[in-house]
C-alpha positions as CSV (number, residue, x, y, z in Angstrom):
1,X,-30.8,-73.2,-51.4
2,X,-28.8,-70.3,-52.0
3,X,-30.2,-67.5,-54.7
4,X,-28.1,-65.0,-56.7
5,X,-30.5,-61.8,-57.4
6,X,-29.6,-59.3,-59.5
7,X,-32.1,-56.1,-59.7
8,X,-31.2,-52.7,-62.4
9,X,-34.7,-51.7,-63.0
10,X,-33.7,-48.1,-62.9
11,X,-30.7,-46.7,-61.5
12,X,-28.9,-48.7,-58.8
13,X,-27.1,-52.1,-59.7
14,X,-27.6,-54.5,-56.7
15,X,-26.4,-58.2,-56.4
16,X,-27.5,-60.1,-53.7
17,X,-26.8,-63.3,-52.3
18,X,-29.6,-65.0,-50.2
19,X,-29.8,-68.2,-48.2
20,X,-32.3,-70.4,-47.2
21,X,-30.9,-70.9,-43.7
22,X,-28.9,-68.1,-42.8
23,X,-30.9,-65.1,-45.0
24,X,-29.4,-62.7,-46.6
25,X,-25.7,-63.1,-47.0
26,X,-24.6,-59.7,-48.9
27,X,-27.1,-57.1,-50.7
28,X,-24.5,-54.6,-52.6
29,X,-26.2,-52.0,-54.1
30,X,-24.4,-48.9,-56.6
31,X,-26.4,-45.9,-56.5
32,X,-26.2,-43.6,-59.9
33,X,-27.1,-40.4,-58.0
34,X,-23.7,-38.4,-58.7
35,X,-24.8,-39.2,-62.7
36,X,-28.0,-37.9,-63.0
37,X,-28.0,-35.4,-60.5
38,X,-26.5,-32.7,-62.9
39,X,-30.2,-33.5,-64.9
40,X,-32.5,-33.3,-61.7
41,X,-33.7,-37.0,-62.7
42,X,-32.9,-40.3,-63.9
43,X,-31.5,-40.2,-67.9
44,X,-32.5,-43.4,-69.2
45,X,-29.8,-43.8,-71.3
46,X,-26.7,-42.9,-68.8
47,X,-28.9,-45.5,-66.2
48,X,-28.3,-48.3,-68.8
49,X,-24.6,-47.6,-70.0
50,X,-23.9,-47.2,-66.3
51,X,-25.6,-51.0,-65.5
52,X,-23.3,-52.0,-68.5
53,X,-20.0,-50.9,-66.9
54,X,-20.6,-51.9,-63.2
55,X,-23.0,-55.4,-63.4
56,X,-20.0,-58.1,-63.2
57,X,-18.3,-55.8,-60.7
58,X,-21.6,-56.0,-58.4
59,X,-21.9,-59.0,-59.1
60,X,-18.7,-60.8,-58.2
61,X,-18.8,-58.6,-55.0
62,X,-21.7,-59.9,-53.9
63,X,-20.4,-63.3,-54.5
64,X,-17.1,-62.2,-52.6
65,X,-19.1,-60.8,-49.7
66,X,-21.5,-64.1,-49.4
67,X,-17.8,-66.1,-49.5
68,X,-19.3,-68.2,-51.9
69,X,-18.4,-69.3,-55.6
70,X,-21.2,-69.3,-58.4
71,X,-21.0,-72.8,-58.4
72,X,-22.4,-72.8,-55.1
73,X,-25.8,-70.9,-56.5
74,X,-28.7,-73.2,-56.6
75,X,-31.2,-70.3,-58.4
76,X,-31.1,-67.0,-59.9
77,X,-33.5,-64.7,-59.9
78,X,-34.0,-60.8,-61.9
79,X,-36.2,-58.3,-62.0
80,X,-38.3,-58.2,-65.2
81,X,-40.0,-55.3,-65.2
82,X,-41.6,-52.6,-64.2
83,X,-38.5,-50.0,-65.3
84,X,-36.7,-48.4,-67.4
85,X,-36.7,-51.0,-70.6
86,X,-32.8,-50.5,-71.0
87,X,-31.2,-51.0,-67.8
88,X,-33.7,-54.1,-66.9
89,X,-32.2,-55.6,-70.1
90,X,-28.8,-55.1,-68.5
91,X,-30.0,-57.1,-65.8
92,X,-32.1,-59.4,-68.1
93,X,-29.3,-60.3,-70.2
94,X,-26.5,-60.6,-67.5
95,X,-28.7,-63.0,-65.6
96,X,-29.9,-64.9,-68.8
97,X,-25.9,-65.6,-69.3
98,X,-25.5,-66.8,-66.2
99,X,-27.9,-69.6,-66.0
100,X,-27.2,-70.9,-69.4
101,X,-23.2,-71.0,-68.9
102,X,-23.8,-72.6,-65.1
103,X,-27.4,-74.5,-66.2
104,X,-29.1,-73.3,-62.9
105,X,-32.7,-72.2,-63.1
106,X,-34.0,-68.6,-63.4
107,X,-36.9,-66.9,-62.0
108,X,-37.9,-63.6,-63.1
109,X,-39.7,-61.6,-61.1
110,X,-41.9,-57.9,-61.0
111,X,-39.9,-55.0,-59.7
112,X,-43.0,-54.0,-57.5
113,X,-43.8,-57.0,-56.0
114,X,-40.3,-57.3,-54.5
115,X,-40.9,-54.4,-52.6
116,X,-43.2,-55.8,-51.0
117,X,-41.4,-59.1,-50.6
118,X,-38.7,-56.9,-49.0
119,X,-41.5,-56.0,-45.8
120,X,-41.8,-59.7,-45.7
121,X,-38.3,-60.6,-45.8
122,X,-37.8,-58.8,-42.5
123,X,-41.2,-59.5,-40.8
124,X,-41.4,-63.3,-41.5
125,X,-44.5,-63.8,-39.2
126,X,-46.6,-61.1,-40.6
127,X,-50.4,-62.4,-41.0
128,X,-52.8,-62.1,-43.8
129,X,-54.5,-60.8,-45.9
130,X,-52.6,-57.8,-45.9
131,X,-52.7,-54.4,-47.7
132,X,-49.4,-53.2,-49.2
133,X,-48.5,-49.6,-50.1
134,X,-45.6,-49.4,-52.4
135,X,-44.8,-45.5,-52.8
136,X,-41.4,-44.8,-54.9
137,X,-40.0,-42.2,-57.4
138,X,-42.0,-44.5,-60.3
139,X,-44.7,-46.0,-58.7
140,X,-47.5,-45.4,-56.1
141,X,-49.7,-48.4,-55.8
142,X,-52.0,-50.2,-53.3
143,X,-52.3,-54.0,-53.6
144,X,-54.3,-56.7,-51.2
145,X,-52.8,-59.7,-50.6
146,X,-55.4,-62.5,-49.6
147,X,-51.9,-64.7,-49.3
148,X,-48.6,-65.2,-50.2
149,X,-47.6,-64.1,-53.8
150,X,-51.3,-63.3,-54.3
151,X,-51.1,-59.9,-55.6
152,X,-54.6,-57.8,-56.6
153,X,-54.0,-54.6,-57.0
154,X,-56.4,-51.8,-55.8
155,X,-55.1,-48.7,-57.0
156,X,-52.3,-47.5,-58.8
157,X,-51.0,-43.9,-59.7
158,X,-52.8,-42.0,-62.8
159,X,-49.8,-39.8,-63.8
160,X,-46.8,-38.8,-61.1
161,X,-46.0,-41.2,-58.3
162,X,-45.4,-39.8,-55.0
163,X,-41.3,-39.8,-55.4
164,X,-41.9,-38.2,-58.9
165,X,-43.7,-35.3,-57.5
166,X,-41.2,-34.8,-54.4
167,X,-38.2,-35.0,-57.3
168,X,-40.0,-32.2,-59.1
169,X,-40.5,-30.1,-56.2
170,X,-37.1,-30.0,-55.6
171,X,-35.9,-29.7,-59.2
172,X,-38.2,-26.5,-59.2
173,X,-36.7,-24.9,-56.2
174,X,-33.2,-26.0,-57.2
175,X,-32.9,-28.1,-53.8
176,X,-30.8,-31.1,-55.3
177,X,-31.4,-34.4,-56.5
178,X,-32.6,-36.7,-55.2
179,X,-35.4,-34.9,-54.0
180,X,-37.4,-37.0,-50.8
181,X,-34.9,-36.8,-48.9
182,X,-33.4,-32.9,-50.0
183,X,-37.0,-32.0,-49.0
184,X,-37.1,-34.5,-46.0
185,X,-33.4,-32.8,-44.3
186,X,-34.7,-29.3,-44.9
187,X,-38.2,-29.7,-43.6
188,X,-37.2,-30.5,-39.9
189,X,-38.8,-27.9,-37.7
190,X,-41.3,-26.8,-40.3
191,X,-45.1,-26.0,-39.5
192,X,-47.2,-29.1,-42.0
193,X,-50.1,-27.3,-41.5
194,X,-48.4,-23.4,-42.8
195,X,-49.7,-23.9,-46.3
196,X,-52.9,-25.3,-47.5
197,X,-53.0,-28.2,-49.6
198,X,-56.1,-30.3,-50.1
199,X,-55.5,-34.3,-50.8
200,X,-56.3,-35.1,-54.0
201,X,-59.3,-37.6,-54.9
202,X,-60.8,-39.3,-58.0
203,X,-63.9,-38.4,-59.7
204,X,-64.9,-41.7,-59.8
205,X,-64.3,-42.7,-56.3
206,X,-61.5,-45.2,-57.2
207,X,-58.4,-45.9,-54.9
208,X,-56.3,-44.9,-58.0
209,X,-53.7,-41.9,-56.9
210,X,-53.0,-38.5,-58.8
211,X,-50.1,-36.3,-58.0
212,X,-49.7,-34.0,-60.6
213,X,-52.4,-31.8,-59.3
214,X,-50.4,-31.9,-55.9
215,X,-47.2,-30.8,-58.2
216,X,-49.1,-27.8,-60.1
217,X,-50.9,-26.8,-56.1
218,X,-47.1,-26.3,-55.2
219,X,-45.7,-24.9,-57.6
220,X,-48.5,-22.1,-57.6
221,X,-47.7,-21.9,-53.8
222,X,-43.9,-21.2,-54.6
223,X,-44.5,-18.4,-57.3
224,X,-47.6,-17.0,-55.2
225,X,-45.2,-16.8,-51.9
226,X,-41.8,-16.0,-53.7
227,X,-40.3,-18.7,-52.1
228,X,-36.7,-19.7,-52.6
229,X,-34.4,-22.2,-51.2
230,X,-33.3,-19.0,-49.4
231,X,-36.8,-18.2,-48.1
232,X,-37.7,-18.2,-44.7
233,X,-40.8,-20.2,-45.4
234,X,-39.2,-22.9,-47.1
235,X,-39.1,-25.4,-44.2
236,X,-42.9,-24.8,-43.9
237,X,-43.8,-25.2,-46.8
238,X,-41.7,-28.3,-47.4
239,X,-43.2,-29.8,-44.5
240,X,-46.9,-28.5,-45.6
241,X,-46.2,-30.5,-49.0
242,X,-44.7,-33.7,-47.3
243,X,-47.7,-33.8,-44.9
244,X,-50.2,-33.8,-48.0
245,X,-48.2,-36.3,-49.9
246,X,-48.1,-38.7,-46.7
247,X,-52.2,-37.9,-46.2
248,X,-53.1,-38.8,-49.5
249,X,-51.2,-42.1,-49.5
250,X,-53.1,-43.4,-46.2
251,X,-56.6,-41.8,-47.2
252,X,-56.8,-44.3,-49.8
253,X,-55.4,-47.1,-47.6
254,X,-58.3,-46.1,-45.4
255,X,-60.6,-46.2,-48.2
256,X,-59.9,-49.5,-49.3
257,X,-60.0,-51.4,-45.4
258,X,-63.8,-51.6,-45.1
259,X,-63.7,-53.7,-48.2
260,X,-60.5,-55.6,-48.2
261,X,-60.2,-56.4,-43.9
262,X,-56.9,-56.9,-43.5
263,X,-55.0,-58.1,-40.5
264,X,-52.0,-56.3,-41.4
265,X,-50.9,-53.4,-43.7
266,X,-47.4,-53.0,-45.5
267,X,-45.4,-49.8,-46.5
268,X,-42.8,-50.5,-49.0
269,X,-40.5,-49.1,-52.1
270,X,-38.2,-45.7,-51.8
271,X,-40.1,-43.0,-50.9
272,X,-41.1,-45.4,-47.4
273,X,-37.3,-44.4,-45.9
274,X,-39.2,-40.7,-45.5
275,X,-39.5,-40.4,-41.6
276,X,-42.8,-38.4,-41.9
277,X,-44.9,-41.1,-43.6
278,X,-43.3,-43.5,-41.9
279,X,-44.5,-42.3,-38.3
280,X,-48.0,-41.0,-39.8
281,X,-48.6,-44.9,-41.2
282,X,-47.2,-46.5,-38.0
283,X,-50.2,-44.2,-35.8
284,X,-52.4,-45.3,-38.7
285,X,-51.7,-49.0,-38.2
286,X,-51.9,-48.7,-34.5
287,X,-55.0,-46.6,-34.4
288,X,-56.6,-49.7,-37.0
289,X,-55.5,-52.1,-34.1
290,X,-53.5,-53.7,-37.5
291,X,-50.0,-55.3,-37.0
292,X,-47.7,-53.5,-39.6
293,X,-44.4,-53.7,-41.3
294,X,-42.0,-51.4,-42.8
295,X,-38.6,-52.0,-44.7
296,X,-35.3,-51.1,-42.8
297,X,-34.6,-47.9,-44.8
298,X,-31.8,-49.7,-46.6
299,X,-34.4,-52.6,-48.0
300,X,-37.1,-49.4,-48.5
301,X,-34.7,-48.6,-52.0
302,X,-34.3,-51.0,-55.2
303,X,-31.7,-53.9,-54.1
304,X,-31.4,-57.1,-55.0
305,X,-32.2,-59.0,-51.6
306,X,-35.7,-58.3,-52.2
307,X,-35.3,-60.1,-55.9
308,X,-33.8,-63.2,-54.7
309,X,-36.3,-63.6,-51.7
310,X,-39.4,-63.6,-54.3
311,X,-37.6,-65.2,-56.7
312,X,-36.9,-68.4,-54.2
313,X,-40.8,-68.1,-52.9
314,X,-41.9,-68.6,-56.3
315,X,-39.4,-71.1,-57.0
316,X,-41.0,-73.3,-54.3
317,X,-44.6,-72.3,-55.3
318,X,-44.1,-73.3,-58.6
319,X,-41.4,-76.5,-58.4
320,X,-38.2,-76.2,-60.3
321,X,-40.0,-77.8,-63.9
322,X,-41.5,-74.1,-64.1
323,X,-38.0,-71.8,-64.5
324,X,-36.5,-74.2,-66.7
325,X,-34.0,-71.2,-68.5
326,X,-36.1,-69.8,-71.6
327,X,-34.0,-67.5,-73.8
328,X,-37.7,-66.0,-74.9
329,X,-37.9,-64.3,-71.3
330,X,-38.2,-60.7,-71.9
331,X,-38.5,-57.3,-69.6
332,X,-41.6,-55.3,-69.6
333,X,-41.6,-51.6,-69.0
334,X,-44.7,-50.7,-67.8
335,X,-46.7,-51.9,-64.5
336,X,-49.5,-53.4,-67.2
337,X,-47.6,-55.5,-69.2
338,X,-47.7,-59.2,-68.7
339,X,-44.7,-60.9,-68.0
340,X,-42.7,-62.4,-70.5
């Protein structure tokens, strides 16, 4: 089979083309960064127009770069939701089109798990159960997988994600947008351990994450040290707040082992491309005697190969009588809202 996935749950429009045989056959990807960078953060509304304008064109190249014709799609497959509600109706709609004018069926799928399909996509073999991190600039959430496309999820952020509180960081210092990986380039050769930070924990003991309180620690820090994005102590304390970031994100994946053995752990979504966690949950892993997978950095940020390789795994879950096209299929916003 061949799947067409289309993904604009915030603010990059990907097509992808993905084959059964041969994997993925093009995964074109427009980033929005030079829009909202003037802002210091995504505008919703600018995301959506901006899906508007450039979804045929990503689309028809990714058709172009797979060198094959739409009549040649067997499936299609879109992210529902989580997002931003107007540019995943972009996607929504422009997929919805599609499979009614070429009557092929239509998965839709959740934004987060493709991330984590992504880690499978390029480790096949991986065993389970699993635990998968997914750490981005909207979400921050642990999940154990007993099997394939068997998603519980074990903790999810409170208020900030992890990629939220990097972007604010930045924005505050006037470092540029987007922020990981401003803060990422200028905290080579820092000290991680020049500042004090303490990891955050809940009250109740749950593997839930908070980073607000990690936000309002810096930017006390910043004010208390007068530092600038001229300062001297800039790249230590950019390092100091990446290292706490990274800590708190595997103390709760420790947490949750002893109850949920895995044989393998995952790291997936944006904010996994940062070279710090990265190396910190690969000695993790290893130290855990776990086998572990983490995106190629390109696969670590929204795209749609990740879309059309869950969307073809449920297809064959479920059998082709379950994505019969349903005009009634709707995007959700938010990471508890069921799927339409």
């Amino acid at each position: 089979m061949r799947v067409l996935g289309i993904e604009t749950s915030c603010d990059e429009t990907s097509a992808a083309v993905l084959s059964e045989e041969s994997g993925v056959l093009s995964n074109i990807v427009l980033s929005q960064d030079d829009v909202h960078a003037p802002y210091g953060g995504v505008v919703p509304e600018l995301a959506s127009r901006r899906h508007i304008e450039a979804i045929d064109g990503v689309v028809r190249e990714a058709l172009d770069r797979a060198a094959v014709d739409l009549d040649a799609i067997d499936l299609l497959a879109v992210t529902q939701g989580p997002g931003l509600i107007g540019s995943l109706l972009v996607g929504l709609s422009f997929a919805k089109g599609l499979a009614y004018h070429t009557k092929k069926p239509l998965v839709g799928v959740d934004h987060i798990e493709a991330h984590i399909d992504a880690a499978l996509l390029e480790n096949p073999g991986l065993p389970f159960p699993a635990l998968a991190l997914v750490v981005s600039g909207g979400h921050t959430s642990l999940f154990f997988l007993e099997k394939p496309l068997a998603y519980a999820v074990l903790g999810r952020t409170r208020d900030d994600a992890a990629g939220e509180a990097l972007d604010k960081v930045a924005k505050f210092l006037g470092l540029g947008y987007p922020g990981g990986p401003v803060i990422e380039k200028l905290a080579e050769g820092g000290k991680p351990k020049a500042f004090p930070f303490s990891a955050p924990r809940m009250s109740d003991r749950s593997l839930d994450f908070s980073f607000s309180g990690l936000k309002t620690a810096a930017l006390r820090i910043i004010r208390d040290n007068k530092i600038t994005k001229d300062s001297r102590k800039l790249a230590d304390f950019l390092a100091s707040f990446e290292e706490v970031v990274a800590r708190s994100i595997l103390e709760n994946l420790a947490r949750a082992l002893p109850d949920h053995p895995a044989k393998a752990v995952l790291l997936c979504g944006g904010v996994a491309r940062n070279k710090r966690l990265r190396a910190e949950f690969e000695e993790f892993a290893r130290e855990q005697k776990l086998e572990f997978a983490i995106p190629s950095p390109k696969m670590c940020t929204d795209n749609a190969a990740m879309v059309a390789s869950l969307g073809l795994k449920k297809f064959r879950a479920a059998g082709a009588e379950s994505f019969a096209l349903s005009l009634e299929m709707n995007a959700y916003p938010r990471v508890n809202t069921p799927q339409g």
